[in-house]
C-alpha positions as CSV (number, residue, x, y, z in Angstrom):
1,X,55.4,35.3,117.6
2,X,52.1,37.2,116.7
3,X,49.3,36.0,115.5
4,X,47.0,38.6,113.2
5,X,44.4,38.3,110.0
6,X,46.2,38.7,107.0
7,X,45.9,41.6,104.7
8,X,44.8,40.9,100.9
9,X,48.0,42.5,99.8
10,X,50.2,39.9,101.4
11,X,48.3,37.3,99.2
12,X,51.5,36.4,97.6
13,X,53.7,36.1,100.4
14,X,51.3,33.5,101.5
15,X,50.7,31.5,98.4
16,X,54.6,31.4,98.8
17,X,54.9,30.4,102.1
18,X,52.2,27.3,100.9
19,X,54.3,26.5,98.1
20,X,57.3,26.2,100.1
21,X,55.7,24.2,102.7
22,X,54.2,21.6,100.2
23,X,57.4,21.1,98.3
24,X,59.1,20.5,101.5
25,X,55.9,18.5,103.9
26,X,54.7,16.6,101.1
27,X,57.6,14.7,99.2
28,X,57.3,11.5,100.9
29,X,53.4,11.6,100.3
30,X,53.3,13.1,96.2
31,X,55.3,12.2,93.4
32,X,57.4,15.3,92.2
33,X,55.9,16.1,89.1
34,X,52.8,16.2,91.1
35,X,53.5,18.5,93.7
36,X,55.6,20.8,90.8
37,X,52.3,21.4,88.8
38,X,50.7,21.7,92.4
39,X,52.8,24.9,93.4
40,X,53.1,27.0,90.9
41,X,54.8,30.4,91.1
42,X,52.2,32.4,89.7
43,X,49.4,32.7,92.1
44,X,45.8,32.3,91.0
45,X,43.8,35.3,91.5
46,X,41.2,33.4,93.5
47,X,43.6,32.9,96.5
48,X,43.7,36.7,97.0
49,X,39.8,36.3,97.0
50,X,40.3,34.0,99.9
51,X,42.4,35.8,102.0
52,X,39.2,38.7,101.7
53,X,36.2,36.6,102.1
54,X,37.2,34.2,104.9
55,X,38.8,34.3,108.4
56,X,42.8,34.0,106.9
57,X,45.2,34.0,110.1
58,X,49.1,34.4,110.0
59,X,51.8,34.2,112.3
60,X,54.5,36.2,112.4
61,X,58.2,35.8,113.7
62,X,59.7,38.5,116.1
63,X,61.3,40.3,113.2
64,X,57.5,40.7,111.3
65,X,58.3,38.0,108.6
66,X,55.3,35.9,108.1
67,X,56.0,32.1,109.1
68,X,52.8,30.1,109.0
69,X,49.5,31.0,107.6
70,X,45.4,29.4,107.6
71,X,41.9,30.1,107.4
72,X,38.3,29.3,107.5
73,X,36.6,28.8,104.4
74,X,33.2,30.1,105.5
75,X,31.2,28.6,102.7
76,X,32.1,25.0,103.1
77,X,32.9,25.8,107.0
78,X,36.3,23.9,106.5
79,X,40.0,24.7,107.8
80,X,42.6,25.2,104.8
81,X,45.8,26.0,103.8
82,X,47.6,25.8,107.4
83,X,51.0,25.8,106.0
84,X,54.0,26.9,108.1
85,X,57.4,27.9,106.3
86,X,59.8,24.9,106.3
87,X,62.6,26.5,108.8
88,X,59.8,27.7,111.1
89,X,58.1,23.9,111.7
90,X,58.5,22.8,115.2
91,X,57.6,25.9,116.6
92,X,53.8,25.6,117.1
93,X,53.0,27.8,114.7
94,X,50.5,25.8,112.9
95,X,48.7,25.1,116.7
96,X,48.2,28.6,117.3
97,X,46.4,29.0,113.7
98,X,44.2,25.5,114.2
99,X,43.1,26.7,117.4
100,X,42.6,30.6,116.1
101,X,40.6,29.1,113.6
102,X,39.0,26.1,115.8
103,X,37.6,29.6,118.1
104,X,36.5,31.4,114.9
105,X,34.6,28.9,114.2
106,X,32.9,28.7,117.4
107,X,32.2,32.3,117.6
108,X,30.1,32.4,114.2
109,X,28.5,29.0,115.7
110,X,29.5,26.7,113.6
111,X,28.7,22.8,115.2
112,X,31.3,20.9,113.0
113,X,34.2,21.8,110.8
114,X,35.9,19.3,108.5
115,X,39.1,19.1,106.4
116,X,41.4,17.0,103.9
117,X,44.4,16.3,105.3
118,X,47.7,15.0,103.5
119,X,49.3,12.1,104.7
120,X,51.6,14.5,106.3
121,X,49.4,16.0,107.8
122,X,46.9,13.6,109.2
123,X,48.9,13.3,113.1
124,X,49.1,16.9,113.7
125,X,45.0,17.2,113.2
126,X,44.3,14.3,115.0
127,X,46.7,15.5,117.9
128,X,44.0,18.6,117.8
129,X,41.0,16.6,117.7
130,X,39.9,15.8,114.7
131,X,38.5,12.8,113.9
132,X,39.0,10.7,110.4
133,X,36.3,9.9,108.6
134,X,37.3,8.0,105.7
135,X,40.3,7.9,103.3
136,X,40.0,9.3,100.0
137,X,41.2,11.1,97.3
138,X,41.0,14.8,96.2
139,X,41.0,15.7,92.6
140,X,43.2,18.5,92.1
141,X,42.7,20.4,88.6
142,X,46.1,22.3,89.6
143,X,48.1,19.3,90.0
144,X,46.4,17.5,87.5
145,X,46.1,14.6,89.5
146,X,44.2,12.4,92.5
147,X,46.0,13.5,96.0
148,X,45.5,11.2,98.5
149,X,44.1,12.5,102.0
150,X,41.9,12.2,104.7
151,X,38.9,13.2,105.4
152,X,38.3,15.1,108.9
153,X,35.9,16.5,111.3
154,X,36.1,18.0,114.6
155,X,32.4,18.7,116.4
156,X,32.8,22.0,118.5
């Protein structure tokens, strides 16, 4: 398994790999309509602007396919999109890119980073260190609906 920075151009094969691992990690937490409108196959063009502004990490399996992706939003100084492909989970795949991405943002000096976890989510950050905050509710324009998650922060 290596772990690299992705390359804009593979912008798609991660918005896949995100889809892929919402429709499978999220069912018992969204309703299906939800997470439908939540995952669409077009890409916005935004996520490509992502993967070039901020710290985007992937993994990739011994035959170069890309299994589990992540990054840093360096505006809000929050951890995102750590998705890993549904037949790679169990791997630690997804612990190589929070801790990439927990020394990232140590090296630009960050103090604190924070994220919304899903439900589904919420055990593998704290297992890493994060703390909850609160319980809340995220408005998501592309599901068109409230997703419930939980607040997080992890003081470096």
């Amino acid at each position: 398994m290596t772990l690299r920075q992705a390359e804009p151009k593979e912008a798609e094969i991660l918005w896949n790999i995100r889809n892929q691992a919402i429709r499978f990690g999220c069912k018992s937490s969204y309703d299906a309509d939800v997470i439908a409108r939540w995952t669409p196959e077009v890409m916005p063009e935004q996520y490509r602007h992502m993967v070039v502004a901020n710290p985007f990490y992937v993994v990739e399996d011994d035959n170069g396919q890309i299994v589990a992706t992540g990054y840093l939003d360096l505006e809000t100084q929050s951890v995102e999109a750590i998705f890993t492909l549904p037949a790679a989970s169990g791997k630690g795949l997804a612990t190589q890119i929070i801790h990439a991405l927990i020394s990232e943002a140590r090296t630009r000096g960050m103090a604190r980073i924070s994220l919304s976890a899903t439900p589904n989510a919420h055990t593998f950050y704290q297992k890493h260190g994060f703390v909850t905050l609160r319980e809340s509710h995220h408005l998501s324009r592309m599901a068109g609906a409230e997703l419930r998650c939980f607040e997080m922060v992890l003081d470096l």
